[in-house]
BAFI-3210 file (N, C-alpha, C; in Angstrom, 3 decimals, decimal comma, padded with zeros to 6 digits):
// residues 166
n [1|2|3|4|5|6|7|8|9|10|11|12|13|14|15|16|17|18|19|20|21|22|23|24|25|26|27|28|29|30|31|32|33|34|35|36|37|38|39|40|41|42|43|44|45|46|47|48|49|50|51|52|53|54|55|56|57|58|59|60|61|62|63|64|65|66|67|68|69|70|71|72|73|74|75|76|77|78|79|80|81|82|83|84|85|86|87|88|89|90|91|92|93|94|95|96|97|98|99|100|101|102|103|104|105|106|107|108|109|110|111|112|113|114|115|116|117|118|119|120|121|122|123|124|125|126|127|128|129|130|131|132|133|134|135|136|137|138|139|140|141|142|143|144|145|146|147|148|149|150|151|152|153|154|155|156|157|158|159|160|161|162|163|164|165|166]
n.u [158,908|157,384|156,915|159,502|160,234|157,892|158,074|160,880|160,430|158,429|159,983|161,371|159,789|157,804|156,757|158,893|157,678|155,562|153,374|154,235|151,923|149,458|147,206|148,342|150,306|148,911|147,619|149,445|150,550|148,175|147,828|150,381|149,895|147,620|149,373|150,742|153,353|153,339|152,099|148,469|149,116|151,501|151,571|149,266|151,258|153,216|154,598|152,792|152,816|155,864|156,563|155,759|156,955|159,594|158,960|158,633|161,089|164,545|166,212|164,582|164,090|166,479|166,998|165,613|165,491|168,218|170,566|170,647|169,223|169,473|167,737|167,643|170,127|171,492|174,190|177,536|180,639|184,290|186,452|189,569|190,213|191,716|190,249|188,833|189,782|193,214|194,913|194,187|194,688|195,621|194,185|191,193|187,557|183,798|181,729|178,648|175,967|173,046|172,386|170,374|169,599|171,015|172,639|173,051|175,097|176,840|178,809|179,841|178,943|176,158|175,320|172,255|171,149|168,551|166,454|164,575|165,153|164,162|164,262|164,903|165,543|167,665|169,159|170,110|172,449|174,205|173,660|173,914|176,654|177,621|176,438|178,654|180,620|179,046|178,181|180,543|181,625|179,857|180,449|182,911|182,669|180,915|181,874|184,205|182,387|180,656|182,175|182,576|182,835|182,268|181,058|179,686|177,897|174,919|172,382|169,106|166,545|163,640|161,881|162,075|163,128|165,391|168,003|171,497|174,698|177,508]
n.v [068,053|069,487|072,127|072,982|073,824|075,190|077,739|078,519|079,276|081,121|083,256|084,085|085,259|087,011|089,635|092,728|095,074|093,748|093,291|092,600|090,784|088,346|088,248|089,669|088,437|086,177|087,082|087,245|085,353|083,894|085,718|084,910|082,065|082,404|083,774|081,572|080,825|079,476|076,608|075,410|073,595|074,053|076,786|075,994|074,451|076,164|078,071|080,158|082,343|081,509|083,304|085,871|086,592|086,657|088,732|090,433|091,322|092,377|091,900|091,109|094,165|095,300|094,138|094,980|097,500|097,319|098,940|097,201|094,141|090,760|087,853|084,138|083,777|082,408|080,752|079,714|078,681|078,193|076,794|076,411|073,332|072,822|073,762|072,512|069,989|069,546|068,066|068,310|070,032|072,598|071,755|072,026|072,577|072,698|074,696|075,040|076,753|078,283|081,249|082,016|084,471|087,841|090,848|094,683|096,012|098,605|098,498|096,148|093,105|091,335|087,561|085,959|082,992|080,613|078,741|075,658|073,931|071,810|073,202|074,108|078,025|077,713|075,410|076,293|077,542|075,941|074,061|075,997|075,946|073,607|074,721|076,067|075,744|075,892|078,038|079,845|078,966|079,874|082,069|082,941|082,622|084,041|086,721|086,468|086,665|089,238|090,655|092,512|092,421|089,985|090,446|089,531|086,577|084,713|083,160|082,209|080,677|079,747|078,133|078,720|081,360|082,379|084,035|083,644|084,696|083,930]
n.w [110,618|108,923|110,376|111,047|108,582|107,481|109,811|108,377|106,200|106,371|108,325|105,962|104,128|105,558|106,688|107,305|108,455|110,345|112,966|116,306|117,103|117,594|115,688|113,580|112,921|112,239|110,145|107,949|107,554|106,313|103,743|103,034|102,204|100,598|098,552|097,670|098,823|100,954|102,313|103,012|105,067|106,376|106,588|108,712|110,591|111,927|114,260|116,311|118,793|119,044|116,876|117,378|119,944|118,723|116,705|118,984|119,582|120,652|118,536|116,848|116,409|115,528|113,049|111,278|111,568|110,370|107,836|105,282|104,462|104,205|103,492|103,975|102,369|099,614|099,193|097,656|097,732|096,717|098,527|100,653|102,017|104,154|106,431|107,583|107,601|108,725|107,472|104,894|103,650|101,255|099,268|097,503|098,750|098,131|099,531|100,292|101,007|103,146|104,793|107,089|107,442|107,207|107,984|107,750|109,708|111,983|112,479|110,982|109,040|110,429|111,014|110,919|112,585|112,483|114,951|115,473|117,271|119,788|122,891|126,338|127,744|129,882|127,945|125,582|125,771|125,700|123,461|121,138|120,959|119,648|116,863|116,371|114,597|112,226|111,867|112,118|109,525|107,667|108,532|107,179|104,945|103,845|104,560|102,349|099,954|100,602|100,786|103,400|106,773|109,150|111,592|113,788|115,026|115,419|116,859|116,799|118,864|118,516|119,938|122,951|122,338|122,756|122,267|120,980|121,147|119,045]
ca.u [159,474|156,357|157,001|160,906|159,934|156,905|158,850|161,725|159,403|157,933|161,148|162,174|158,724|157,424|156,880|159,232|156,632|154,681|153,236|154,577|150,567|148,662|146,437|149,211|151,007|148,472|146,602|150,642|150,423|147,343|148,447|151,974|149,573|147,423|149,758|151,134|154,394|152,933|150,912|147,777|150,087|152,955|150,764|148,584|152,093|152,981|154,397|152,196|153,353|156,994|156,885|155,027|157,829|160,774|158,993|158,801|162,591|165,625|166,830|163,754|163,958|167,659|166,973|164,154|166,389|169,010|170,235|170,360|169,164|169,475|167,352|167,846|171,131|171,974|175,818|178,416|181,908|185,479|187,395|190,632|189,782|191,903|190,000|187,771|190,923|194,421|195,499|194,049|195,565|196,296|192,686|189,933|186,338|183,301|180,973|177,343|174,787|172,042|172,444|168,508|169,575|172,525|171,948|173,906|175,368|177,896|180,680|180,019|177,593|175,851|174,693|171,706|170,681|167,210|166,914|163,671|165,317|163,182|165,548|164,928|166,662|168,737|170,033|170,082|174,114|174,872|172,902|174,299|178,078|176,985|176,125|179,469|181,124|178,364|178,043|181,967|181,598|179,213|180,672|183,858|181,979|179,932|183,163|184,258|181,585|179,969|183,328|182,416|183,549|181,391|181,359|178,566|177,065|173,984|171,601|168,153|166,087|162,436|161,307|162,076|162,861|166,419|169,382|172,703|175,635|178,718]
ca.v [068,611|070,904|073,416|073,323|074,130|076,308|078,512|079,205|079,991|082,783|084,215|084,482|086,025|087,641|091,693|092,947|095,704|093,040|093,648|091,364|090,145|087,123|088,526|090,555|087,154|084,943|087,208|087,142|083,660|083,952|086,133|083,702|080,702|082,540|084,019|080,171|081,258|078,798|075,435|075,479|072,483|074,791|077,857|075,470|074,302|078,035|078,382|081,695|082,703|082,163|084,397|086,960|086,880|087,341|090,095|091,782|091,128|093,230|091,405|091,472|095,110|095,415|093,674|095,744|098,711|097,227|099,776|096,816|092,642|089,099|086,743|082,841|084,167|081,574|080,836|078,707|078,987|077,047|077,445|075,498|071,762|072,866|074,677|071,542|069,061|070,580|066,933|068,334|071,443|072,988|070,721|073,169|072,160|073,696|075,039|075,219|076,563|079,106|082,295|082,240|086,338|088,442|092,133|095,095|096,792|099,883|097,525|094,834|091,920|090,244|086,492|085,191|081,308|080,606|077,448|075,466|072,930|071,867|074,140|075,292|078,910|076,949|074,419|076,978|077,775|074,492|073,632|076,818|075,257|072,177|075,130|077,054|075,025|076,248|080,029|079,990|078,539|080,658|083,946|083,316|082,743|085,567|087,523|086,614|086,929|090,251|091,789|092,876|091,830|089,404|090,905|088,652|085,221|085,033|082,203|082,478|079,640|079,715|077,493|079,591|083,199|083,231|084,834|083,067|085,241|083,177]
ca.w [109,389|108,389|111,479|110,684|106,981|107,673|110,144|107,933|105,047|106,924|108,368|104,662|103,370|106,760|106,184|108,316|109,673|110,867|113,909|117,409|117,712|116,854|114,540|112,446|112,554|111,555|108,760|107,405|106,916|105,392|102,618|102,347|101,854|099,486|097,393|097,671|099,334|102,144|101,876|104,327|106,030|106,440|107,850|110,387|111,479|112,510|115,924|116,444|120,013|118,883|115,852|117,836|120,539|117,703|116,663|119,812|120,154|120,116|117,172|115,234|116,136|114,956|111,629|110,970|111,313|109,702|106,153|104,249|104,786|103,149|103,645|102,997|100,712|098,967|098,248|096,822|096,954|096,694|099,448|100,823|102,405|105,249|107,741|107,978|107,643|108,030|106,356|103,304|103,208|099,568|098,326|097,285|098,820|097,438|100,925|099,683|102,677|103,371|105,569|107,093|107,682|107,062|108,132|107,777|110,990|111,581|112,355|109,618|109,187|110,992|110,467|112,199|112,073|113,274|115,111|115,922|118,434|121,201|123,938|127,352|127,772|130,258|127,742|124,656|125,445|124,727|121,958|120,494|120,727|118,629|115,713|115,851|113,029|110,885|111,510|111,350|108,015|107,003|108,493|106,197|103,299|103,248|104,037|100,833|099,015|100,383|100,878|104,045|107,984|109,526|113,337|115,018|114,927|116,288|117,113|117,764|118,908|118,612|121,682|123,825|122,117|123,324|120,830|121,600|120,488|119,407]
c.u [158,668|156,905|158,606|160,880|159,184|157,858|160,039|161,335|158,996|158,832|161,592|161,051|157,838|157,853|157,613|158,481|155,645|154,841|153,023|152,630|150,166|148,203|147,181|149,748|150,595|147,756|147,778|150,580|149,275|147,469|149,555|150,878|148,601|148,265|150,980|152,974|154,365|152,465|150,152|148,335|151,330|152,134|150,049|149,804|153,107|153,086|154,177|153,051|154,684|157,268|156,330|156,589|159,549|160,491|159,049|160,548|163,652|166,352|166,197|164,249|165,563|167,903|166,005|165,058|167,486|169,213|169,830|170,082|169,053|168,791|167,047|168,997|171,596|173,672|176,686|180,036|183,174|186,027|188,884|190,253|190,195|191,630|189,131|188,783|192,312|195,138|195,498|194,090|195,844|194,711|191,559|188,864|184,910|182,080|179,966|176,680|173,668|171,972|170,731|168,516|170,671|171,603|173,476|173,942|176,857|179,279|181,035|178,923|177,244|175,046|173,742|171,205|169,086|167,317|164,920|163,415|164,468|164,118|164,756|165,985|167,790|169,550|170,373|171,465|174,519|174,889|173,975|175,590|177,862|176,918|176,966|180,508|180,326|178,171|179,772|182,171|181,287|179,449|181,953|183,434|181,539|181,530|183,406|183,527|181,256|181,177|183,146|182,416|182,257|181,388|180,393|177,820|175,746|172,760|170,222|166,968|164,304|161,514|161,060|162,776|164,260|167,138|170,573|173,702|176,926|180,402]
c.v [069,830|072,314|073,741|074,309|075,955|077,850|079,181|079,948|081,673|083,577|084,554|085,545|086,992|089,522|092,099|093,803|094,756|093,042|092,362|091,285|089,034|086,899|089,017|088,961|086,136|085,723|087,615|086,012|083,388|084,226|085,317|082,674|081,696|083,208|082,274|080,313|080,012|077,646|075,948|074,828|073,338|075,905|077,340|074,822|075,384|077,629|079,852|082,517|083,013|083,212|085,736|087,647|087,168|088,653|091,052|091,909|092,236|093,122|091,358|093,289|095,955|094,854|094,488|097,343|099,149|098,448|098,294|094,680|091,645|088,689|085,445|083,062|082,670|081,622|079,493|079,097|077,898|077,651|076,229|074,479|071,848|073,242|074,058|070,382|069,796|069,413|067,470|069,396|071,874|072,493|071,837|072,203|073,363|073,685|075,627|076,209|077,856|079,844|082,400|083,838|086,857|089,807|093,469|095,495|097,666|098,919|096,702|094,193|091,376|088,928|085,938|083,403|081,157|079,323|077,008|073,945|073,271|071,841|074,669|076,852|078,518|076,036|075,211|077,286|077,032|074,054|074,390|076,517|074,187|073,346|076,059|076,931|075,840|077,474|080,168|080,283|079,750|082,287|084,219|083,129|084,085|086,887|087,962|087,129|088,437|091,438|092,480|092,192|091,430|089,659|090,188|087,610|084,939|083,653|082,144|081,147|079,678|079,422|078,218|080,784|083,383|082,770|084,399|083,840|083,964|083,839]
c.w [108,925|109,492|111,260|109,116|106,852|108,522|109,456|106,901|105,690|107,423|106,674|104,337|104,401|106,510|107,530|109,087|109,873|112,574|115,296|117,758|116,631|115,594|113,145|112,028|111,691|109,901|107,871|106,477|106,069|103,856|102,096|101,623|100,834|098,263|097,361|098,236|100,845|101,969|103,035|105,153|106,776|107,347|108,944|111,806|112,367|114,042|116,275|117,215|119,385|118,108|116,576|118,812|119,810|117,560|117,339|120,605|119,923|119,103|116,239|114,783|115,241|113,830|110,544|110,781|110,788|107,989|104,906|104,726|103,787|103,829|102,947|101,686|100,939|098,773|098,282|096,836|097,334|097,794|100,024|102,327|104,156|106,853|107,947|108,613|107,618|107,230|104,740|102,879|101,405|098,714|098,414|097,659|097,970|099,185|099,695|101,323|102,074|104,575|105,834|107,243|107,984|107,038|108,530|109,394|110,699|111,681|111,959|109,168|110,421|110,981|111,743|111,761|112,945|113,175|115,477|116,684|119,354|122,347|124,651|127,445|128,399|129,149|126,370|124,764|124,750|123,577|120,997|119,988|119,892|117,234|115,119|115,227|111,840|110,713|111,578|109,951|107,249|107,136|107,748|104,640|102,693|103,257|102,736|099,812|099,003|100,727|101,795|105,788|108,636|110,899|114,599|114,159|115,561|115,701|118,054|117,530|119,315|119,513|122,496|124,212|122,703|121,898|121,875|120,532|120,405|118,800]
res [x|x|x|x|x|x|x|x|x|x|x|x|x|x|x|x|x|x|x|x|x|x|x|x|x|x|x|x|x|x|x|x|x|x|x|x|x|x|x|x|x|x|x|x|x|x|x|x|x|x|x|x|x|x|x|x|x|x|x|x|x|x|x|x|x|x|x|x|x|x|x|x|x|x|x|x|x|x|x|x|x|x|x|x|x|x|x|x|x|x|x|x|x|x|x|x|x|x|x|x|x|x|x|x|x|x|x|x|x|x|x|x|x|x|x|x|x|x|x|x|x|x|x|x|x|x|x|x|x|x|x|x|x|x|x|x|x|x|x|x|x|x|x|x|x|x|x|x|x|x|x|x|x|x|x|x|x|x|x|x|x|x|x|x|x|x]
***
């Protein structure tokens, strides 16, 4: 639970010029846990390596260059029961969740989910199918909300540093 926790913490509060090395990484976490953004429990559970290898990623580097980013947006909205159930068609649900990173791009949004399943790159397709109920969800939400076309899903899994488009 701490390394699930800890890890998302720091994708939320993580300077995006932070630099793909150890040291940039860890004297990050430092600063999170002293300005209490962190517990010491939460920063010793820190998978170093992986955060190092995000950052030296094409997706860190495409979030980073992004004009404009969310992170951890929060949202809330009503939407119709049916695109979960078509039984319950016409029935308003209310979809709660948390976007871990929404980033602009020229041809819309794009939503990423950060995962910290224990995944070989081999079994990381799969996995990824198991999570495309929830970036669905979440790429018609934000629709709505940010009034703007959700054009990629994107799933990146910490273990082992691979980005699963869906």
């Amino acid at each position: 639970m701490y390394k699930r926790q800890a890890m998302h913490l720091m994708m939320q509060f993580l300077p995006a010029d932070t630099a793909a090395e150890p040291e940039a990484v860890r004297a990050a976490a430092e600063t999170l846990t002293a300005q209490r953004l962190l517990t010491p429990e939460q920063a010793a559970a820190l998978d170093i390596p992986a955060l190092v290898r995000f950052l030296a990623s094409p997706l860190a580097e495409r979030i980073r260059s992004a004009p404009q980013v969310w992170r951890e947006y929060r949202f809330a909205l009503l939407t119709d029961a049916a695109i979960y159930d078509p039984a319950a068609a016409g029935e308003e649900m209310l979809l709660q969740g948390v976007a871990d990173c929404v980033f602009q791009t020229p041809e819309g949004l794009a939503v990423v989910d950060f995962k910290t399943d224990r995944v070989t790159a081999a079994e990381a397709p799969q996995r990824a199918e198991a999570y495309r109920t929830q970036l669905d969800a979440y790429a018609g939400a934000l629709e709505r909300i940010l009034e703007r076309p959700v054009r990629e899903r994107i799933l990146y899994f910490f273990a082992c540093g691979e980005e699963i488009s869906l």
